[in-house]
Backbone bond lengths (Angstrom), bond angles and torsions (degrees), N, CA, C in turn:
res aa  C-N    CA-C-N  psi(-1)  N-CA   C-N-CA  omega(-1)  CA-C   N-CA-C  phi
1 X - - - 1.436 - - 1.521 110.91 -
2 X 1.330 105.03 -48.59 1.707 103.37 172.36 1.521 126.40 -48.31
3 X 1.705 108.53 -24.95 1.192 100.86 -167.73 1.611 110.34 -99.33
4 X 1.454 118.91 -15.28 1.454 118.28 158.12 1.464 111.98 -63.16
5 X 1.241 116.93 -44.62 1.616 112.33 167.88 1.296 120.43 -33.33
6 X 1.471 118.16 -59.01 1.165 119.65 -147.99 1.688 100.16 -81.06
7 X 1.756 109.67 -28.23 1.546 110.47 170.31 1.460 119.79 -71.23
8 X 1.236 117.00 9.06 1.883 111.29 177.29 1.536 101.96 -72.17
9 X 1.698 105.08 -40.16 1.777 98.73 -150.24 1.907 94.41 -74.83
10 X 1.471 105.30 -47.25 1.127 78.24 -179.85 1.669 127.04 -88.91
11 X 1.274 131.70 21.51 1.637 131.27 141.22 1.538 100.07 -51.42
12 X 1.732 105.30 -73.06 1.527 92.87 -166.86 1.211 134.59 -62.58
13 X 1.867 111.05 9.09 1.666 124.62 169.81 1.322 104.62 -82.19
14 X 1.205 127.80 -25.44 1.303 129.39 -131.15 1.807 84.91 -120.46
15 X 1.257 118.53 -36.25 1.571 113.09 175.17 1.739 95.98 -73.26
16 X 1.399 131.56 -63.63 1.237 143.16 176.94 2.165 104.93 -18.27
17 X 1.169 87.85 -49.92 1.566 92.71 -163.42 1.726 94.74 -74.62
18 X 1.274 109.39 -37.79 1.605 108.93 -165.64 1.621 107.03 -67.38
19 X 1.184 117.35 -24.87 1.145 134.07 172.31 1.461 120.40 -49.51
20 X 1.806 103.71 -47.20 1.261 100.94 -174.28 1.661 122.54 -97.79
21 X 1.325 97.10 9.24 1.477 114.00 161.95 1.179 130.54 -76.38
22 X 1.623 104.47 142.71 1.378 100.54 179.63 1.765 109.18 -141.17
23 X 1.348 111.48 127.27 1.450 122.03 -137.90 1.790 90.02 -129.66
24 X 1.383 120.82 75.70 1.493 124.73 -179.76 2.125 116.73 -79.68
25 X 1.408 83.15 88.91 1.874 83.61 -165.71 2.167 104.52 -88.74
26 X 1.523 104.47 12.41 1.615 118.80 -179.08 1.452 101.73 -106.89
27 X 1.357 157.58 91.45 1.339 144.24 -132.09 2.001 79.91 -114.13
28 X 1.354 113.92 -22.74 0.965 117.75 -173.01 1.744 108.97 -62.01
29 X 1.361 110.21 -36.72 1.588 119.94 -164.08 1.687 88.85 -73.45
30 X 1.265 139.76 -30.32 1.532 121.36 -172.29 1.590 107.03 -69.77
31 X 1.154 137.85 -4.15 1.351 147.74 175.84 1.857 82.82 94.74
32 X 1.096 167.05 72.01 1.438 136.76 169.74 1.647 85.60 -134.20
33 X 1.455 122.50 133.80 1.101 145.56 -166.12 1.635 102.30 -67.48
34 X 1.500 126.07 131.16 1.343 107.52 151.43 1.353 123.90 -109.36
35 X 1.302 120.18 150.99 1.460 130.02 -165.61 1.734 100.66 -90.43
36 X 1.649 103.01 163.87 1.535 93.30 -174.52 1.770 93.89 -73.82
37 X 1.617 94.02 177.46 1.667 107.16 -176.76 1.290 120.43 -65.86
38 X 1.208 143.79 132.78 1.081 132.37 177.53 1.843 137.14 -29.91
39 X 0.922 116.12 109.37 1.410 114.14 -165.02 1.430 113.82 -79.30
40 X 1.366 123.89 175.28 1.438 121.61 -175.15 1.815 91.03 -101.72
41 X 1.282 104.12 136.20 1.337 110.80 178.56 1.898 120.70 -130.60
42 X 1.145 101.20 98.58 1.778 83.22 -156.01 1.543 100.52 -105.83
43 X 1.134 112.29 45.62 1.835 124.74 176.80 1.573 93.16 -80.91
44 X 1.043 115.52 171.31 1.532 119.79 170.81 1.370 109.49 -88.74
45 X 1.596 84.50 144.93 1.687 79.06 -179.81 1.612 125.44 -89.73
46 X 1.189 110.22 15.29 1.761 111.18 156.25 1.291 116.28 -70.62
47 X 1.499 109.72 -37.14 2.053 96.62 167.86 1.446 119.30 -67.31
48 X 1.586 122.43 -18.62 1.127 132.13 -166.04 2.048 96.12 -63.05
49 X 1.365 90.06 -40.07 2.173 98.20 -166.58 1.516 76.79 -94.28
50 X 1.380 147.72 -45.99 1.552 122.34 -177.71 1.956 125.50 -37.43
51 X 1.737 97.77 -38.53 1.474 108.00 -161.23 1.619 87.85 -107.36
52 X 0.945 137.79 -56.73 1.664 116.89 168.59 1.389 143.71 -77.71
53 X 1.414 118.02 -19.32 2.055 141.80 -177.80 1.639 94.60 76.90
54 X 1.704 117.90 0.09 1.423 100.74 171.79 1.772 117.27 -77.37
55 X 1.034 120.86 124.22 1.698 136.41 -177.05 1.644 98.51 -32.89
56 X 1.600 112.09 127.11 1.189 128.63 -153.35 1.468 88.29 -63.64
57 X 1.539 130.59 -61.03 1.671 128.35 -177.53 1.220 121.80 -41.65
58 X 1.417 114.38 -2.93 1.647 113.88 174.87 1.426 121.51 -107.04
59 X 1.367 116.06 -13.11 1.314 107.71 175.54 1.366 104.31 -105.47
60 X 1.577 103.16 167.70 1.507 110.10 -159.94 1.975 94.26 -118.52
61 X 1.302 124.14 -21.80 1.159 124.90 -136.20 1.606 113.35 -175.79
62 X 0.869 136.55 170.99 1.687 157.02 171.97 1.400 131.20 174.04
63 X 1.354 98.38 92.75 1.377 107.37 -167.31 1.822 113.54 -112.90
64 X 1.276 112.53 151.50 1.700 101.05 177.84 1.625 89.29 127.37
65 X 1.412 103.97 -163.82 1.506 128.89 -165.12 1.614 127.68 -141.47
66 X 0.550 112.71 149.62 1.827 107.83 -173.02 1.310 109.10 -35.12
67 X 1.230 131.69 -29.51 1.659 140.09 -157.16 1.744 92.18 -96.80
68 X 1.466 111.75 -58.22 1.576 107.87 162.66 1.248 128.70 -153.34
69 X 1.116 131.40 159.86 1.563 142.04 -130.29 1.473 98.54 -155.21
70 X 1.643 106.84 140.97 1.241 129.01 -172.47 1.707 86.79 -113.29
71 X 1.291 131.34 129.78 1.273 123.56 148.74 1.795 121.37 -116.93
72 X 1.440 126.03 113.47 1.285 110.81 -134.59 1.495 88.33 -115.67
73 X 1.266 125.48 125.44 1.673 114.89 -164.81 1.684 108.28 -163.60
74 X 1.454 118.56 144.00 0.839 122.39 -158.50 1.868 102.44 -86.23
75 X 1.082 104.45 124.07 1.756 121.68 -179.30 1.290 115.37 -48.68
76 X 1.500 117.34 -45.78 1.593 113.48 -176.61 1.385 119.09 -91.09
77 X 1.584 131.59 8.77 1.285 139.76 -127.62 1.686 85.18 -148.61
78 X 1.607 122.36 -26.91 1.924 110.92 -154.21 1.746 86.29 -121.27
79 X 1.200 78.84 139.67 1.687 96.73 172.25 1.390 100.20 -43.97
80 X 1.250 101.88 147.61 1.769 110.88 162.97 1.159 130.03 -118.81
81 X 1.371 115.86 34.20 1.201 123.60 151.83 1.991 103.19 -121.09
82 X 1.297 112.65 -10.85 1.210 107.55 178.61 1.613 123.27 -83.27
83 X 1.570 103.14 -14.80 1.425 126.61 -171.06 2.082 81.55 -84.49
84 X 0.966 110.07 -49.81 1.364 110.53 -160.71 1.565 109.05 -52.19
85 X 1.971 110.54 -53.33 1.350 106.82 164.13 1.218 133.73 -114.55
86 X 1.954 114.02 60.52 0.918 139.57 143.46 1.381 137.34 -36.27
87 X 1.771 95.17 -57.72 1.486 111.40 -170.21 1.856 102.47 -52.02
88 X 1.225 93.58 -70.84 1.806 105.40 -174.28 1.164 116.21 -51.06
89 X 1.433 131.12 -43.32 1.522 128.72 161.19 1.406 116.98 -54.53
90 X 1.575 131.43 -27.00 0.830 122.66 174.14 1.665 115.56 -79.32
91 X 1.222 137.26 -49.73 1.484 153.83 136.59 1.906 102.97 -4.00
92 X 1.436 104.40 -70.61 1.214 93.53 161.17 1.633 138.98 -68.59
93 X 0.830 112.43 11.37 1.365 122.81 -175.09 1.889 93.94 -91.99
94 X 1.167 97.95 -58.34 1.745 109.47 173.35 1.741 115.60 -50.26
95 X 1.162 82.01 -39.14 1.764 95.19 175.83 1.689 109.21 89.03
96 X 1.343 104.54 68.86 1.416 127.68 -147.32 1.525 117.69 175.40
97 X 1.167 117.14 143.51 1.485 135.17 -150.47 1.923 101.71 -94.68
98 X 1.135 110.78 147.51 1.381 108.46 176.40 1.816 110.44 -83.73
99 X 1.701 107.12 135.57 0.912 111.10 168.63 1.952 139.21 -104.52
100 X 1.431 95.77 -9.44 1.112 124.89 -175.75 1.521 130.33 162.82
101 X 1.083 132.51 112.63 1.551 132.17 158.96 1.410 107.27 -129.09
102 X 1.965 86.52 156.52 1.333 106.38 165.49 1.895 97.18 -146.32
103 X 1.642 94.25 -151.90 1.419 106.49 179.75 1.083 119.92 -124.22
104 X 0.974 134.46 166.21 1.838 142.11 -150.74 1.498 91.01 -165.82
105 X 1.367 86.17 173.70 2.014 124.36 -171.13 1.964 81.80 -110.19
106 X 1.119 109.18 131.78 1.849 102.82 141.03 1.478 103.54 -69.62
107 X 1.219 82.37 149.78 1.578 122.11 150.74 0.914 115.32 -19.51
108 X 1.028 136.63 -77.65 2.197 158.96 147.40 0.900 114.65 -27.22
109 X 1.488 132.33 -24.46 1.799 126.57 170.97 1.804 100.31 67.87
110 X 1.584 118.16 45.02 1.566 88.62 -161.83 2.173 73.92 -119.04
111 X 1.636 73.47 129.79 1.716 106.94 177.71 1.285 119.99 -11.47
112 X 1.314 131.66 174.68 1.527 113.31 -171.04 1.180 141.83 -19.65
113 X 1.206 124.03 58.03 1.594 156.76 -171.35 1.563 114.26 -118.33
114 X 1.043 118.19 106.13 2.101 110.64 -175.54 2.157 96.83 -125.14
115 X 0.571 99.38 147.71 1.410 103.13 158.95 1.622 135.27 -130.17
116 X 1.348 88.54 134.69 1.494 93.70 -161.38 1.784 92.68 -84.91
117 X 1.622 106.52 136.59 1.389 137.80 171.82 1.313 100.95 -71.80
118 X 1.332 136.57 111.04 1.537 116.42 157.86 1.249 121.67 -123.60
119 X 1.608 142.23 133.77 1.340 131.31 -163.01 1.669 99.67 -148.67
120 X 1.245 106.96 120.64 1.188 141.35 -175.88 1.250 110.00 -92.41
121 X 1.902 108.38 161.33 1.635 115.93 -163.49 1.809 84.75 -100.10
């Protein structure tokens, strides 16, 4: 009897804590956009820093079309000021004005990986 006793307090610690968790497995329900999955890209990666100024070892990929662009690149690895003026260098690369970017999750959820959204006029 003593020893079911002594397991109530910690069940009811152990429900208490579960309670105050919050475990979001819908990435979709936070409103945050996902990008398609990372694509296989076997261009060299000196055009990769030609069409964005982000450091060729950080991007993985560039996928999309003049109108919009996936740029898929690893976060801890790309300059951060080069990620910043990416968007417009890339726009100009098309020969075309920037219309908007931000950042996204791929598709794939694969670990320090973000992709930059880019959409051109």
């Amino acid at each position: 009897m003593l020893r079911s006793a002594s397991a109530l307090p910690a069940v009811f610690l152990m429900f208490t804590l579960s309670a105050c968790m919050q475990v979001d497995l819908a990435p979709s329900s936070t409103g945050q956009e996902l990008a398609p999955p990372i694509p296989v890209d076997n261009r060299p990666k000196a055009d990769f820093a030609k069409m964005t100024g982000i450091n060729s070892d950080a991007v993985a990929a560039i996928s999309g079309d003049a109108k919009r662009s996936y740029v898929y690149f690893d976060l801890f690895a790309a300059d951060k000021a080069a990620v910043k003026g990416a968007p417009e260098r890339l726009c100009n690369h098309y020969g075309s004005s920037l219309k908007s970017s931000h950042i996204a999750e791929p598709g794939d959820h694969v670990p320090g990986m973000k992709t930059l959204v880019v959409e051109c006029n």
